[in-house]
C-alpha positions in Angstrom: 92.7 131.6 -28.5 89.5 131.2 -30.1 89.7 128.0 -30.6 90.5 126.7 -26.9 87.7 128.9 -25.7 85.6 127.2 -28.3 86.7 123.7 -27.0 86.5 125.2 -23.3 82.9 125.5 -24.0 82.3 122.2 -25.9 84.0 120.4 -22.7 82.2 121.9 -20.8 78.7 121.4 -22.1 79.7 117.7 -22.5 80.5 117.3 -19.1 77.1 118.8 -18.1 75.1 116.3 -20.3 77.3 113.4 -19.0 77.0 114.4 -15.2 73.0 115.3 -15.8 72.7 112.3 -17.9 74.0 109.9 -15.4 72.4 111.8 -12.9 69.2 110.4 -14.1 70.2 107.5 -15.1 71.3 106.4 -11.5 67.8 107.9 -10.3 66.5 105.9 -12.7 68.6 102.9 -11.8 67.8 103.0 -8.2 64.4 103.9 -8.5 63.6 100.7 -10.8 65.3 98.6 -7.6 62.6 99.7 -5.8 59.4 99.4 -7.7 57.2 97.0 -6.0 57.9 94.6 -8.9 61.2 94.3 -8.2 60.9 93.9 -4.6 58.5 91.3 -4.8 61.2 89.3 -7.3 63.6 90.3 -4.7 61.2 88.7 -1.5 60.7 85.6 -3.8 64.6 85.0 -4.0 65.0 85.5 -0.1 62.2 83.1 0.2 64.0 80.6 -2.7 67.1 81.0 -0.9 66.1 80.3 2.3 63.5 77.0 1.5 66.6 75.8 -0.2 69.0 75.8 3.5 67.4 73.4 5.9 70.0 74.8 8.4 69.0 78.8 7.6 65.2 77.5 8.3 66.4 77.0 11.8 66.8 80.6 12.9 63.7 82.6 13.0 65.8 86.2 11.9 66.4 84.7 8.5 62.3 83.7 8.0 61.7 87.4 9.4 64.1 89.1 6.6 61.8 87.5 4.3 58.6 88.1 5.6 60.0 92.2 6.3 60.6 91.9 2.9 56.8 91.2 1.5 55.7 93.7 4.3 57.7 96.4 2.5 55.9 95.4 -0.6 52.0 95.5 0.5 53.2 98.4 3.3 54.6 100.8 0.7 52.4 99.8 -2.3 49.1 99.0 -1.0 47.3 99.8 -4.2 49.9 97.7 -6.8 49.4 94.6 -8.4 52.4 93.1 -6.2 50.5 94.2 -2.8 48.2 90.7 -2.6 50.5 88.7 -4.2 53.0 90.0 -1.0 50.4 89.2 1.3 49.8 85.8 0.5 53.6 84.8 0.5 53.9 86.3 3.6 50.7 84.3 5.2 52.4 80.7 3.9 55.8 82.0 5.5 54.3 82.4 9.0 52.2 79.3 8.6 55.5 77.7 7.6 57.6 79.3 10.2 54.9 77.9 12.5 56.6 74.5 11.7 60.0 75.7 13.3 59.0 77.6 15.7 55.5 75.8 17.7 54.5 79.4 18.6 50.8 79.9 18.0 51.2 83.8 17.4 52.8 82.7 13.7 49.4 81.0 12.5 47.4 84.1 14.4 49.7 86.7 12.0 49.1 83.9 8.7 45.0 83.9 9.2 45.4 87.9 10.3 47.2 88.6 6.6 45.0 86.2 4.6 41.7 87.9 6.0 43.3 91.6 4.5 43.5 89.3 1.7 39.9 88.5 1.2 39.1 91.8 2.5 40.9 94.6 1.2 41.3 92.2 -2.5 38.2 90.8 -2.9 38.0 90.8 -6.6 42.0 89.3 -6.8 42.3 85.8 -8.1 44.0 84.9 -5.1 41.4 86.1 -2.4 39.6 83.0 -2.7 42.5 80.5 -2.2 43.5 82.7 0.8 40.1 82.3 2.2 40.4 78.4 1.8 44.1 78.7 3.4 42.4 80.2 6.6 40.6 77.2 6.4 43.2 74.9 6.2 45.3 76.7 9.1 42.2 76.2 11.1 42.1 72.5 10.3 45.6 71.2 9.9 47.4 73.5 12.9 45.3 74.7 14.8 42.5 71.5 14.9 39.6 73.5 15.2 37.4 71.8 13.0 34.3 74.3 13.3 36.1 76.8 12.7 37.6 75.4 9.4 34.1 74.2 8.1 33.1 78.5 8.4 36.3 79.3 6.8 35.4 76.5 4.1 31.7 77.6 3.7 33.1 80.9 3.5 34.8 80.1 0.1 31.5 78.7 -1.1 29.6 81.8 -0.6 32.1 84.9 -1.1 33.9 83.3 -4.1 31.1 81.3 -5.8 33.3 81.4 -9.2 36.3 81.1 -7.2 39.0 78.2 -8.5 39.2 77.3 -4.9 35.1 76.2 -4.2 35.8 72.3 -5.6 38.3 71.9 -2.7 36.0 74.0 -0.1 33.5 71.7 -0.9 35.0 68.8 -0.5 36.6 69.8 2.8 32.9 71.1 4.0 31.9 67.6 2.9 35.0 66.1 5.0 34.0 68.3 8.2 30.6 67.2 7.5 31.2 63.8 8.5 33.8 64.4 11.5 31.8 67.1 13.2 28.7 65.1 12.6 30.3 62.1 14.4 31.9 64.1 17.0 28.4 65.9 17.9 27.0 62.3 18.1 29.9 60.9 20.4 28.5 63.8 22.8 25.2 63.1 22.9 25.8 59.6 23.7 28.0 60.7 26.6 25.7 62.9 27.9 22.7 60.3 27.4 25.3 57.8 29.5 
């Protein structure tokens, strides 16, 4: 009698550490799927995945699942190492999307997300290559060449040490040119 109390006890106790054990395990488990590393990984594979189907790039829902994806990132951890990196992907999905889709509000929510970028991650490695991507939305999409040569000049000045101020410059150089010929075209029309 003693004995199958003994082993009563000993069962017990063992099924209390396994139940509390795996307990925390799966909290563990589950909470490691959703640590902004992991969900970055996971926004990267949805953004793989879908870059690889030329026929899933077709329907705007599946770009959106991606970009919800990176919001959850920079929406939920703000302050993490992931949070920029987020951002960024996101901005080149909707200036990518913008390819599919023609609609002007995509490269409005790209330049909106970069500019958080530079703003709210100044001292980020990739704050100055978002900077010079606001400036390349402004001159390859959306054409507006002034506006490009700020968002260039902007590079120059807020990321002096910046990887990203050889190919400002030469872009500000570019623009240069261009908007010096264009102002010239307009004074001879006005002179005419």
């Amino acid at each position: 009698m003693k004995l199958s109390r003994i082993a009563y006890i000993s069962l017990f106790l063992f099924l209390t550490v396994i139940t509390f054990g795996s307990g925390s395990a799966l909290e563990a488990s589950s909470k490691s799927t959703s640590d902004p590393e992991t969900l970055l990984i996971k926004a990267n594979e949805c953004r793989n995945s879908l870059y690889g189907s030329s026929n899933r790039m077709k329907y705007r829902h599946n770009w959106q699942n991606c970009i919800n994806r990176y919001e959850n990132v920079y929406k939920n951890y703000p302050k993490s190492e992931q949070a920029p990196w987020a951002m960024y992907r996101s901005a080149q999905m909707y200036t990518r999307l913008y390819g599919y889709s023609g609609l002007e509000a995509d490269l409005d929510k790209a330049l909106e997300i970069y500019e958080v970028v530079t703003e709210e991650y100044s001292t980020h490695r990739l704050a100055d290559d978002a900077q010079y991507k606001m400036g390349e939305v402004n001159y390859e999409y959306k054409k507006d060449l002034s506006q490009a040569y700020v968002e260039f000049l902007k590079v120059d000045i807020k990321f002096p040490n910046g990887d990203m101020r050889p190919r400002a410059r030469e872009m500000m150089d570019k623009l240069s040119i261009t908007l010096g010929e264009k102002g010239n075209d307009e004074a001879v029309e006005k002179d005419s």
